[in-house]
N, C-alpha and C positions, 0 to 999 in steps of 0.2 A: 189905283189901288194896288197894293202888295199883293202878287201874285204867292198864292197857296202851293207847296211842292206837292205833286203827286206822289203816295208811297210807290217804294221799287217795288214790281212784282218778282217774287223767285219764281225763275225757272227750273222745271221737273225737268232736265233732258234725259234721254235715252241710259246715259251713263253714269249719272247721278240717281235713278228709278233703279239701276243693278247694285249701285252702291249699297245703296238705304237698304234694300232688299237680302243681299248677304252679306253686311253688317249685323241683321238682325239675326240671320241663319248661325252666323259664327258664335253672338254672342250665347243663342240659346247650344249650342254646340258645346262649347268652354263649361255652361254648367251643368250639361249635361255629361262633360268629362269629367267633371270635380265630383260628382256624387256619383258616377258610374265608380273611381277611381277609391272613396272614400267606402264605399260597400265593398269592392272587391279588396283590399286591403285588411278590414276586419275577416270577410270572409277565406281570406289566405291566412290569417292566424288560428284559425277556424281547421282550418285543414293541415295545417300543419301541428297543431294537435292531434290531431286525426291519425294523421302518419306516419307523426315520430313517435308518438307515446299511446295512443286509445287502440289500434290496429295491434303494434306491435307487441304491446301489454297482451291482447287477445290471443295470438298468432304463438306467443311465444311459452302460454300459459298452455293451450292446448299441447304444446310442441311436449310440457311436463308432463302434462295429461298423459303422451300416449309415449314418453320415456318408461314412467309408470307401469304401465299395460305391459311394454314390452317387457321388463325387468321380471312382471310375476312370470309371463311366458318363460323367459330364460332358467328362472332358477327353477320352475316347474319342470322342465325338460334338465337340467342339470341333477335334482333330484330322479325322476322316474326311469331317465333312458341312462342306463350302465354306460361310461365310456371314457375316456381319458385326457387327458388335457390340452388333447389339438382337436378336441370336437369344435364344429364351428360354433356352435348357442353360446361354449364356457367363453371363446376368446370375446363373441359377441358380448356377453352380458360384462366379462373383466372390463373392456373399452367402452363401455356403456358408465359405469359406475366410477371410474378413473379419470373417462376423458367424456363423454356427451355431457353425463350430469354437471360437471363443473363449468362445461359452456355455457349451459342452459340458463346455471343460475345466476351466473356473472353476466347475463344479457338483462334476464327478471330484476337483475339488483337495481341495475342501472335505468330501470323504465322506473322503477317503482321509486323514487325521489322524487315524480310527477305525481304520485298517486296518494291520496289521504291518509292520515295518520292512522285511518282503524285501517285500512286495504293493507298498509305497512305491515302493522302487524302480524295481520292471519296473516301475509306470506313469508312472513319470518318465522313463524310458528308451525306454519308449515313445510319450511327448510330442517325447521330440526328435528321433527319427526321425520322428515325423509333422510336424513343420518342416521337416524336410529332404524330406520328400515334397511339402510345398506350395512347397517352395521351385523343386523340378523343376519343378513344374507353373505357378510364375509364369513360368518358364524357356520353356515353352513358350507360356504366354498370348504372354509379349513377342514372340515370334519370328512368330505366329499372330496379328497385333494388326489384321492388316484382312482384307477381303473379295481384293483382288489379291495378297496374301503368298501366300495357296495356291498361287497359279501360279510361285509357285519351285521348281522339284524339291528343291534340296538340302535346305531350310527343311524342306520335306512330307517328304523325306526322315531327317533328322534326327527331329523330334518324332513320325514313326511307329513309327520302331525306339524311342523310349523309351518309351512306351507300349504297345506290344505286346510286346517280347521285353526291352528296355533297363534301364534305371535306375529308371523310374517303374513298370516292372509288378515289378522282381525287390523294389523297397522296399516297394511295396503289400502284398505277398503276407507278406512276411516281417513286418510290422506286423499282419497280420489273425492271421497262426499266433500272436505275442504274447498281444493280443491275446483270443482266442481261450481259453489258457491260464490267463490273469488270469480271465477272465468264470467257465470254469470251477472256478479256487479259491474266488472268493465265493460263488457255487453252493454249494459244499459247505460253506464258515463256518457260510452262511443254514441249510442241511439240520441242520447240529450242533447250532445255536442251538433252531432249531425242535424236534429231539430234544429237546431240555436242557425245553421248554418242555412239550411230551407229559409228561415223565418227572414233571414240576410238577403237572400235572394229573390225571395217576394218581394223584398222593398224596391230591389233593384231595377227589380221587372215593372215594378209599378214606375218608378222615377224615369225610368227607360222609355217607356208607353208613351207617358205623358209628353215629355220633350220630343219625341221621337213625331206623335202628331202637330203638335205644333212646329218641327224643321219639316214635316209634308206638306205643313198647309201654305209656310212661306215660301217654299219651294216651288209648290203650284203655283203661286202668288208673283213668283219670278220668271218663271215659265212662258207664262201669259203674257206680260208685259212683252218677252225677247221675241215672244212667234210673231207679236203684232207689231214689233218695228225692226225687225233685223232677218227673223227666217222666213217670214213669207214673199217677200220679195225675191229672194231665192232660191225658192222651193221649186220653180221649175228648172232654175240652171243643173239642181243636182239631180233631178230625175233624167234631168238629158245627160251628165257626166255618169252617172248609174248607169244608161241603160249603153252608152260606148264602150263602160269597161268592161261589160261581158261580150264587146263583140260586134254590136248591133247597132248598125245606123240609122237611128231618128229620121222616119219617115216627113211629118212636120217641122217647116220651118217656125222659130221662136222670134217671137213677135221683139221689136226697137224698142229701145225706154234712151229718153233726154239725161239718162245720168251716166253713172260708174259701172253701173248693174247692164247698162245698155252696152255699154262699151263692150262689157264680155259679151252679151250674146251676140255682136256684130262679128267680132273675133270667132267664137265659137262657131256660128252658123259657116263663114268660110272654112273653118276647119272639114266641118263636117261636110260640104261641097269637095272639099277638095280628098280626103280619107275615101268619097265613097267612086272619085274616077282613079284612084291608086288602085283599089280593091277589085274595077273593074278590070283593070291592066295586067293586076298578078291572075286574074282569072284565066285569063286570053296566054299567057305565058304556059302557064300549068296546064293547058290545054293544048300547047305545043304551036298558038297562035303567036309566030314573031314578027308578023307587019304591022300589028295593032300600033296605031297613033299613039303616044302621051308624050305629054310635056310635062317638067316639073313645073312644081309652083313657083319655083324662085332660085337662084343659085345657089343660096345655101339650104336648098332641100335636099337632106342627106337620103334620105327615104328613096326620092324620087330616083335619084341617080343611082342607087343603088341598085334599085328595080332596073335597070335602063342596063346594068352592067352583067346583072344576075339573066337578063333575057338574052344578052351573048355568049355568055360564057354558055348556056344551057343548050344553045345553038349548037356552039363548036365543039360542046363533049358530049350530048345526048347519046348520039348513035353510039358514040363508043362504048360510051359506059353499057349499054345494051345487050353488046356484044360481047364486056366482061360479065357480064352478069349471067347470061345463057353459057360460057365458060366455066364460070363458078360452080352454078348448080350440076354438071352433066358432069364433074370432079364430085361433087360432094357425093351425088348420089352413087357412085363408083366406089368411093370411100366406104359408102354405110353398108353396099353389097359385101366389101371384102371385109369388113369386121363380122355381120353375119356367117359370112362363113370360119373363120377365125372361132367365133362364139362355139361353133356345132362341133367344131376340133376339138374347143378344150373340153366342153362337155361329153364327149366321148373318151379322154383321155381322164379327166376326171373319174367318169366309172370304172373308167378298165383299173387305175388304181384303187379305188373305191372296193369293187371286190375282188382283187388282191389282197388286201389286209383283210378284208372278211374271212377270206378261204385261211390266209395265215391262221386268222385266229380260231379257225376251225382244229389247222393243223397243232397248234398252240394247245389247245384246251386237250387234246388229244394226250398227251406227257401228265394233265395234271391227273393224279388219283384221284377215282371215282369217291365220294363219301362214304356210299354202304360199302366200299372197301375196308377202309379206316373203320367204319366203324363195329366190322366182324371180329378186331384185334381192340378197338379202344371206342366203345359204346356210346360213351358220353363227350363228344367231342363236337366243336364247332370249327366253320373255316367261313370267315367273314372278308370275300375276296373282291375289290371292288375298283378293274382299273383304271386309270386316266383316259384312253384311248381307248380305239378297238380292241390293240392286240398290248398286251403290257408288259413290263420289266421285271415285275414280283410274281413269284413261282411258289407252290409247297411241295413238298417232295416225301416221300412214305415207299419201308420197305419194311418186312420182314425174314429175319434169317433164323428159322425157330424158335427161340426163346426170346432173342433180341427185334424190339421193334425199332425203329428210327424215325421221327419226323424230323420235317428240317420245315421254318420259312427262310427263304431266300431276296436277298434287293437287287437286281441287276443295276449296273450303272445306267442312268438313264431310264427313260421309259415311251411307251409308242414300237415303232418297228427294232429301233435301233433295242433296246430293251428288250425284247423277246426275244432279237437272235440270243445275245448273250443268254438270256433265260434257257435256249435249246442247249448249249454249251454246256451249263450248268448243270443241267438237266443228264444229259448224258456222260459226264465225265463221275457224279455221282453213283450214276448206276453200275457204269465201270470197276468204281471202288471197290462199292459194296462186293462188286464179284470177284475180284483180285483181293482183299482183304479180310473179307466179311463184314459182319456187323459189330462186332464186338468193342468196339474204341470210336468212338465219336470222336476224336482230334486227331486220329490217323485217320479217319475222312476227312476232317478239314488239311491238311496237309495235303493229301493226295489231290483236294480240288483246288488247292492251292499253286500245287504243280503245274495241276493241266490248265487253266484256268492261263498261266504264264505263259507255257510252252502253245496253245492254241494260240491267242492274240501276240505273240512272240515280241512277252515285254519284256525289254529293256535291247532288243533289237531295232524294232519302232519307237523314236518318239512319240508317234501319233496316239498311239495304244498305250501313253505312260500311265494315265487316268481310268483306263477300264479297269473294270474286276466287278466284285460285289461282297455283299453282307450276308451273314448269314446268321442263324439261331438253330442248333440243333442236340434233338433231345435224343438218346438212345434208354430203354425202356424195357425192364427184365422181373416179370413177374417172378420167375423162379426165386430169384435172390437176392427179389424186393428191392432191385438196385435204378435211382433215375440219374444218367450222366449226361453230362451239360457240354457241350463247347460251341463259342461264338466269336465269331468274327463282328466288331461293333455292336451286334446287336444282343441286348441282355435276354435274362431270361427273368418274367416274373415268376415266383412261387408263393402261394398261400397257405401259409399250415400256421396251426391253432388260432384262426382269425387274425395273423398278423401278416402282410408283406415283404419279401423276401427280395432284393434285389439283387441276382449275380450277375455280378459283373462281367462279360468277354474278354476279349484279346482286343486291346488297340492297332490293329492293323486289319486291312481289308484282304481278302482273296485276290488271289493275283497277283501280293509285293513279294519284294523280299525274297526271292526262289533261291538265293544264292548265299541268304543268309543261315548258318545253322542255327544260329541262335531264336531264331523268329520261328519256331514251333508252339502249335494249337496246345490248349492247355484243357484238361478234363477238370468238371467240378463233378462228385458224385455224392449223393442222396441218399439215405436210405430211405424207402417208398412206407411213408405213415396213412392210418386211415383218414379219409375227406380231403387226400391232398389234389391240389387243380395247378396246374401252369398255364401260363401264358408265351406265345411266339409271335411274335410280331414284327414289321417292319416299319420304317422312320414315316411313311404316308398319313396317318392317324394323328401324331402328333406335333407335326408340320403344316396340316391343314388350316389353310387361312379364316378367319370366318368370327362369327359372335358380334356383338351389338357395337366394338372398339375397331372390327377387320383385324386381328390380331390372331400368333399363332394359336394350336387348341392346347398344345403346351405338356411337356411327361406327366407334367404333377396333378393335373386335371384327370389325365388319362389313368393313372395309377388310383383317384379317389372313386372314379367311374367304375373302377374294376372293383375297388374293394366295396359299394353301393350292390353290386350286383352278381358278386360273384356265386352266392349260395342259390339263384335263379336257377332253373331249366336251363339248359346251354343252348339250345334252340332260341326260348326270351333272352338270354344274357348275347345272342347275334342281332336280334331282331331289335334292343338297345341299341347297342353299340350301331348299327345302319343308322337308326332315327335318328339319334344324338348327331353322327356328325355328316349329316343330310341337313338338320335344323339347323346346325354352327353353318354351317355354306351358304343358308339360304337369308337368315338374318343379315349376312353381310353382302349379299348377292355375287357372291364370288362363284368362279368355278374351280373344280376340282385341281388342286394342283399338282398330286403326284398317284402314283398308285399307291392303292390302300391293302393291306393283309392282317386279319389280326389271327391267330391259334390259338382254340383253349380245349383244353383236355385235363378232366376229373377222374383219377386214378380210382374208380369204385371197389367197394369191399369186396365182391368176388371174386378180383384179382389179387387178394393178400393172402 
């Protein structure tokens, strides 16, 4: 009879079971990329409306919103506060109206091509009401266009009513209500869109889950299959390779197997026979035992021989090294004695200079005029003196010669030690003046300390003294004959009369040049002394100080708007500013003081006229 063929059975091997297994992982993978990939793709169209146009539509409408805002502020303050056309609100609100609003709108324009034909509209319609609101308000720039227009009633009258109850507040308001309206449609676009995009993501999550349990469960699925024919067979070779790499040799030996798997643990088990009579050997070594037996395992045991050569050498230099070692230390510790005492030296020499400059500056303060001196001839006066160091370089200086009083501030070159000698110099060849001259001419005292100033540090004899000298600012002061004269050396003098800033200029050249030139004489500015008038004396400290939110200087032109903010104060508050202010500019920037500080003010009161 014709023999029947048996069918072929398939064989499931080992590696055909991992096949089939993540085949099936990859395939749900792939479509779980294509619809992860097919949601995130809408959902990035999604956001990217979001971001380019529904946000910045938002963001940018508020930005008008509070253009708006600021504008009524501006021209509300341009109308009520009297003032000129370097107030800061008027340049504010000009650059507001010139140059913000036209950013603003050219940004809105270009969102709003995204946004609905009615949206379009109200914010076109609301573009040209806000032209006709800037246009009010150039209305009132022009009428408002100096510091004496205020003093028109009908003018003041006119642009108050249309700012408070008029034209400009009823068109503001009804542009804000717009507005307002429009900000919150896009609002709610944005809310929709942002829905639409949740609703994206829920599906995602969902499609995610789903695939996500089924690659867990073929995963487990694969798992199972590998531990029961690939990792258990080997689960204990790696608990034995575990527990040698931290160190620790494997108490039990690991049982033979007739295979590949046997192979290693025949190999292994000698390993570990043989690691744990090495580790006996480095024992015996490090214990300073060098008779201890070992052999290596083989001649190409790098290990063993190594150990074998490491136990000689350790032999032949032990002791030594022992002997540099107790060397070493009874050096070091010799070392650390004579730095302590070295330490206890400079700390003694440190004090002793330490108060030295204290006592200097005992001796120092001693030259300056007492306040309630100054202030039995000039009542209202402040001296806001604040040096870098202990002892400092800037000095003020005060005399009177009966009718004539004099202050001066002074900058010595430098500042610290070097700096207050000069300041005594200074100090004394002044007082010299005034008493060989009198007081009468305030730039025949600066000539005179001009002189001595030269002839003391004997410039143009030394090089080294080419660079000494100092600045000066001084005032000479005559109630009788209501006369104030000026002369300075670099340093100006402010004056304030009828609420305006007066800046005189000095001499460009410092004390101490020039002795030999005639031509290089002090120059008198005189005044006659009005009611409410105030000056200022100061030196380069104030305006030089580093500091503010930038680190940047604090600058004349800052110092000049500070003065005129606060000049009609108590002179006592108008010091106790000027400290805070440039204490807060040092400390925002974390800087330290960089030079000495002086400033002088003095208000010429009526019952000296």
């Amino acid at each position: 009879m014709e023999q029947i063929a048996s069918p072929i059975k398939l064989k499931f091997s080992i590696g055909r079971k991992i096949g089939i297994g993540f085949g099936i992982l990859i395939f749900l993978t792939i479509i779980n990329f294509i619809a992860t990939y097919i949601t995130l793709h809408y959902s990035k169209k999604i956001n990217d409306s979001i971001t380019q146009v529904y946000n910045p539509s938002v963001n940018n409408l508020e930005d008008l919103n509070l253009l708006l805002l600021r504008s009524r502020m501006y021209i509300s303050n341009w109308v009520f506060i009297q003032s000129d056309e370097n107030n800061l609100d008027k340049k504010r609100l000009n650059s507001l109206i010139k140059t913000e609003y036209p950013e603003v709108k050219d940004r809105i324009q270009k969102l709003a091509v995204h946004w609905n034909a009615t949206d379009q509209r109200e914010i076109d319609s609301i573009f040209v009401n806000i032209e006709q609101l800037f246009g009010m308000h150039n209305h009132v720039i022009e009428i408002l266009n100096s510091f004496t227009s205020y003093e028109d009633p009908l003018i003041l009258f006119e642009a108050r009513n249309m700012v408070e109850e008029g034209d400009i507040h009823i068109k503001t308001e009804y542009i804000l209500d717009k507005l307002s309206k429009i900000i919150d449609q896009q609002n709610k676009n944005t809310n929709k869109v942002s829905g639409n995009m949740k609703t994206s993501f829920s599906v995602l999550q969902t499609v995610v889950v789903g695939f996500g349990l089924l690659i867990l469960f073929g995963g487990i699925l694969i798992a199972f299959f590998t531990v029961r024919t690939i990792v258990r067979p080997i689960h204990s070779l790696k608990d034995v390779i575990n527990v040698m790499g931290k160190g620790v040799m494997p108490n039990e030996k690991l049982k033979d197997r007739e295979d590949e798997i046997g192979e290693m643990t025949t190999a292994l088990n000698g390993l570990i026979k043989s690691l744990k009579q090495t580790i006996d050997f480095a024992k015996d070594v490090g214990s300073r035992k060098y008779d201890t037996a070992y052999s290596p395992i083989s001649n190409e045991d790098e290990l063993g021989h190594a150990l074998i050569q490491m136990r000689y050498d350790l032999r032949e230099y032990g002791e030594g090294m022992e002997r540099l070692v107790e060397e070493r230390t009874a050096e070091v510790v010799r070392q650390k004695e004579e730095i302590a005492g070295q330490n206890k030296t400079l700390e003694k020499l440190y004090k002793h200079v330490t108060d030295s400059i204290h006592y200097a500056k005992r001796i120092q303060n001693s030259i300056l005029p007492p306040l309630s001196l100054i202030h039995k001839s000039l009542p209202e006066t402040f001296i806001l003196y604040k040096p870098k160091d202990i002892v400092s370089g800037d000095f003020y200086w005060f005399d009177q010669h009966g009718d004539d009083i004099i202050i001066a501030s002074v900058d010595c070159t430098g500042h610290g030690v070097p700096g207050a000698l000069m300041s005594m110099i200074g100090n004394n060849i002044l007082n010299q003046a005034t008493i060989k001259y009198g007081a009468d001419n305030a730039a025949l005292l600066l000539d005179e300390l001009n002189q001595g100033v030269a002839h003391a540090l004997r410039i143009g004899q030394d090089s080294q003294n080419a660079k000494d000298g100092m600045d000066i600012s001084l005032c000479r002061i005559n109630f009788k004959s209501n006369l104030l004269q000026f002369s300075g050396a670099f340093n100006p003098l402010y004056l304030i009369r009828n609420e305006e800033l007066i800046e005189v200029k000095p001499d460009k050249f410092p004390i101490g040049y020039y002795v030999e030139d005639p031509d290089k004489k002090y120059k008198n500015h005189d005044f006659q002394i009005m009611e409410n008038d105030i000056f200022y004396l100061f030196t380069d400290g104030y305006a030089d100080q580093f500091g503010g939110p930038n680190g940047k200087k604090f600058m004349y032109r800052q110092f000049k708007e500070l003065i005129m903010r606060i000049y009609t104060m108590p002179m006592e508050m108008q010091r106790e500013i000027l400290e805070t202010t440039i204490d807060d500019w040092k400390k925002t920037a974390g800087v330290e003081q960089l030079d000495d500080i002086q400033v002088i003010g003095v208000r010429l009161n009526n019952n000296k006229l």
